[in-house]
N, C-alpha and C positions, 0 to 999 in steps of 0.2 A: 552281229549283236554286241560282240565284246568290242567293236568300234565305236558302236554308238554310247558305249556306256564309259569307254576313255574319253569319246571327246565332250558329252556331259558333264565328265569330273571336271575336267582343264578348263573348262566354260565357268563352272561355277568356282575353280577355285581363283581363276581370274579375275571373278566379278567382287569374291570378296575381299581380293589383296587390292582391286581398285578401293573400295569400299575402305578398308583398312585406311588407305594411303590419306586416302582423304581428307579425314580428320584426326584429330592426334586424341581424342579423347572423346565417348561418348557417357550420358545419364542423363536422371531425370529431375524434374523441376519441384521442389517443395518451397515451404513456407515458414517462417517462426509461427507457430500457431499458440494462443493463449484460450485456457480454458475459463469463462466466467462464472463462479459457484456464488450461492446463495451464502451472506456472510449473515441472515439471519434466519431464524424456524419461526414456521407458521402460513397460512394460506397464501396461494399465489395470485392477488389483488388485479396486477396486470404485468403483460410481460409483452410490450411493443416490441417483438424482432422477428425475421422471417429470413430464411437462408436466402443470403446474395441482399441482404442490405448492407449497406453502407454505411456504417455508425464514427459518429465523431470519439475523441475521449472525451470524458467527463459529463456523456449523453445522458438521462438519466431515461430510462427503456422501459422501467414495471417499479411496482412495489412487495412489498409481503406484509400482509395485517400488521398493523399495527395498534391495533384498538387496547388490547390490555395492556400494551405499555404506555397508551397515553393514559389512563385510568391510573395505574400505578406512579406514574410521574406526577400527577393532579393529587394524588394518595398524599405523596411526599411532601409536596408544594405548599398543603394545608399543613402540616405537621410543621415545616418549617415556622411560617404565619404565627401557629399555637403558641411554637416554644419561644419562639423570638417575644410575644407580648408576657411572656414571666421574666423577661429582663427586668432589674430593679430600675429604678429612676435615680442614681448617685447621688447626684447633687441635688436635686430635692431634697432628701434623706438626709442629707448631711448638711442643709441650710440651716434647720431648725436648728441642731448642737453649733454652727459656723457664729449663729445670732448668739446663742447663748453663753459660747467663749467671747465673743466678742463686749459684750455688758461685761464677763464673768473681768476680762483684762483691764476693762474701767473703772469697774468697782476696787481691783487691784491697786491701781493707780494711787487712785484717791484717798482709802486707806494707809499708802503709803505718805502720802503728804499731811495724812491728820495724825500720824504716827510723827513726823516729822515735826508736829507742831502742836505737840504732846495734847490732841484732843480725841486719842483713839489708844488701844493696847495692840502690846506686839501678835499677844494673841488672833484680836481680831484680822490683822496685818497674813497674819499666818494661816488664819479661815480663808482669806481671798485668795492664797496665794495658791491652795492645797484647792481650791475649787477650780480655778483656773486646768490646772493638774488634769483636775479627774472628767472636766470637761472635754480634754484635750487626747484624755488617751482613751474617752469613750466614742470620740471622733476615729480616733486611728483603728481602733477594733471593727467600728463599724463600717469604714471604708476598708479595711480588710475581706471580711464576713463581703459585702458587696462585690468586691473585684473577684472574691471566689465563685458567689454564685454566678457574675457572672461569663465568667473562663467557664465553667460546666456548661451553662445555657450555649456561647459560643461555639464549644467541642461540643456538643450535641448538635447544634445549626450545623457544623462544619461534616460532621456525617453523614446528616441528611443530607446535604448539598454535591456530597461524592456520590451517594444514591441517583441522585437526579442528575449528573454527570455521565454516569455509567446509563441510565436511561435514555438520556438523549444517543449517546453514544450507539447504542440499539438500535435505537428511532432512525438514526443515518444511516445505518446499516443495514434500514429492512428496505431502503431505495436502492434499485438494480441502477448500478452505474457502470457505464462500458468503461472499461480500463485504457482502452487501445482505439486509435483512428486504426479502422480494417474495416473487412467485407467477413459478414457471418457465413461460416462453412457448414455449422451444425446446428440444428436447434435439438436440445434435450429435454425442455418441460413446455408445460404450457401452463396458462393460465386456468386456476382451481383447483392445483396441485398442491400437495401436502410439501412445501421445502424445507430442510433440516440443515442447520450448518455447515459448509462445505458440498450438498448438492450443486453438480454439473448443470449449468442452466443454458450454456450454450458455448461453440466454440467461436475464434475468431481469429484473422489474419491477416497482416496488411500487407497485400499484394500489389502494393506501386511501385514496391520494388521485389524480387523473388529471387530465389536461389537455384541454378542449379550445381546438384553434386554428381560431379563425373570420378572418375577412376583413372589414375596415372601408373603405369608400372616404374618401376625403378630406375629406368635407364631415361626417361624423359626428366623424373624427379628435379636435375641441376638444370633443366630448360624451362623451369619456373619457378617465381619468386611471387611473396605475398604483392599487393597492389598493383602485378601486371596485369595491361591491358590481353583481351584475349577477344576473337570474335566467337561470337553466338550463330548456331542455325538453328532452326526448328524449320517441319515441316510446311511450308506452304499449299505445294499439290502434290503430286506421288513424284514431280520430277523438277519439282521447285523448290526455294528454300528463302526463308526469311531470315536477314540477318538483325543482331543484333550487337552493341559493345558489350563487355563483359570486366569485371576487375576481379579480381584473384583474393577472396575475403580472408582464407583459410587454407591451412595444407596440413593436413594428420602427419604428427610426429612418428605413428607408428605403422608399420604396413599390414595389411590384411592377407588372407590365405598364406599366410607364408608360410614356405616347406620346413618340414622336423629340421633336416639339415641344408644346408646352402653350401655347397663345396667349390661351385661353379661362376664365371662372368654371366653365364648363360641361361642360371639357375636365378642367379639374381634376379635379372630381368622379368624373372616371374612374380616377383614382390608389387601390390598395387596400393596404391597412398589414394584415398579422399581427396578432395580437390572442392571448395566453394566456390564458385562464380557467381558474385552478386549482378543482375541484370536489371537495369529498368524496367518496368510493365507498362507496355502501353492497353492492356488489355484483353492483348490475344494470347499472353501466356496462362497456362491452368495449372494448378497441382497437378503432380503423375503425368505429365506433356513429355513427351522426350526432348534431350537435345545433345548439338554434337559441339564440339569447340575444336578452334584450331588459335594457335601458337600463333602472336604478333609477331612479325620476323622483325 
């Protein structure tokens, strides 16, 4: 009995130092995954996605009501409209006084030359000269008072106008837009759901390329370098294997499990580093897939 249970041990501990030998590094296959949330509140209108579609960026997938904000935006719009026709008419307004300086500087004139030919007084010379005047600086007040109201009228348009800014800006935001070319992995809402700012409305990840993260100990560590080539296995059948190329995206500066004290060469070697292998997907890799890699010699 205690035969058969030494040469079990030796059988399997052969099978795993085969095993070992094999590949210099084993883990598993993830994704950058991105989560799509609702960037506006209010019902969920439509919401085109189902796990394992395939969405472009810049898809546009659902909406979320937007009925009170076009209402309020149409609010504004009219407001604008209102205040904009209480702008004065400038120069209308100021034709009538532009006519009446302009007689006012003839009459001037004239005066002057019958003063010149002693058939008028200084006096009167001096009425045209003072009407001119007062023409001139009821023009300048009044195009003052004008340009004031209408800077106010303006800054009030110019308010309303950041309102209806800020509303559209809303309005774009209640469109569910995929951020990312991927293949959806989750869905979280559905359609006729209450969404509130930053609700989770589904995940996403682009798998035409994927990663996987294996685990190196310490003493392989200077047998790789970022952007080395490296090969890829995954399971094909229980006694097969599908390869793949691999490139070295990433190496953790820092080691994992590492013991309180390291006094030893041999202790080292217990130290294990992250490792990224970016790999093409031809679409037999999956999230959580295993895989093994071995060192381009």
């Amino acid at each position: 009995m205690k035969k058969i249970v030494l040469i079990t041990i030796v059988t399997l501990a052969i099978s795993c130092s085969g095993t070992k030998d094999e590949f210099d590094a084993t883990g598993t296959f993830e994704a950058v995954e991105t989560i799509i949330s609702a960037e506006a509140g209010g019902i969920i209108k439509e919401l085109k996605v189902e796990e394992g579609n395939a969405l472009k960026e810049g898809q546009v997938v659902g909406y979320i009501d937007t009925i009170q904000l076009s209402l309020k935006r149409d609010q504004l719009l009219a407001q604008i409209k209102a205040t904009q026709s209480k702008k004065p008419d400038i120069n209308s307004q100021l034709d009538v006084y532009r006519e009446q300086l302009k007689q006012a500087r003839i009459d001037e004139k004239r005066m002057r030359n019958l003063v010149k030919a002693d058939a008028a007084t200084r006096k009167q010379l001096d009425d045209a000269t003072t009407n001119v005047s007062v023409i001139q600086k009821q023009i300048n007040a009044l195009q003052k008072q004008l340009d004031i109201n209408t800077t106010g009228i303006n800054e009030d348009t110019r308010t309303l106008k950041v309102q209806v800014d800020q509303i559209n800006d809303q309005l774009a935001k209640s469109k569910i837009v995929n951020k990312i070319n991927g293949t959806v992995l989750t869905k979280y809402a559905e359609m006729g759901e209450m969404a509130i700012i930053g609700k989770p409305l589904y995940k996403i990840a682009d798998l035409s390329t994927i990663i996987l993260r294996v685990y190196i100990t310490g003493d392989q560590l200077p047998s790789i370098k970022i952007n080395d080539k490296v090969q890829v296995f995954v399971d094909a059948t229980n006694k097969t294997y599908k390869e793949y190329g691999g490139i070295v995206e990433w190496i953790s500066d820092k080691a994992e499990f590492t013991p309180k004290t390291i006094q030893t060469k041999d202790e080292r070697a217990n130290l294990v580093y992250a490792v990224k292998i970016r790999v093409k997907n031809d679409g037999y890799l999956k999230i959580g897939m295993y895989g093994e890699i071995k060192f381009s010699k």
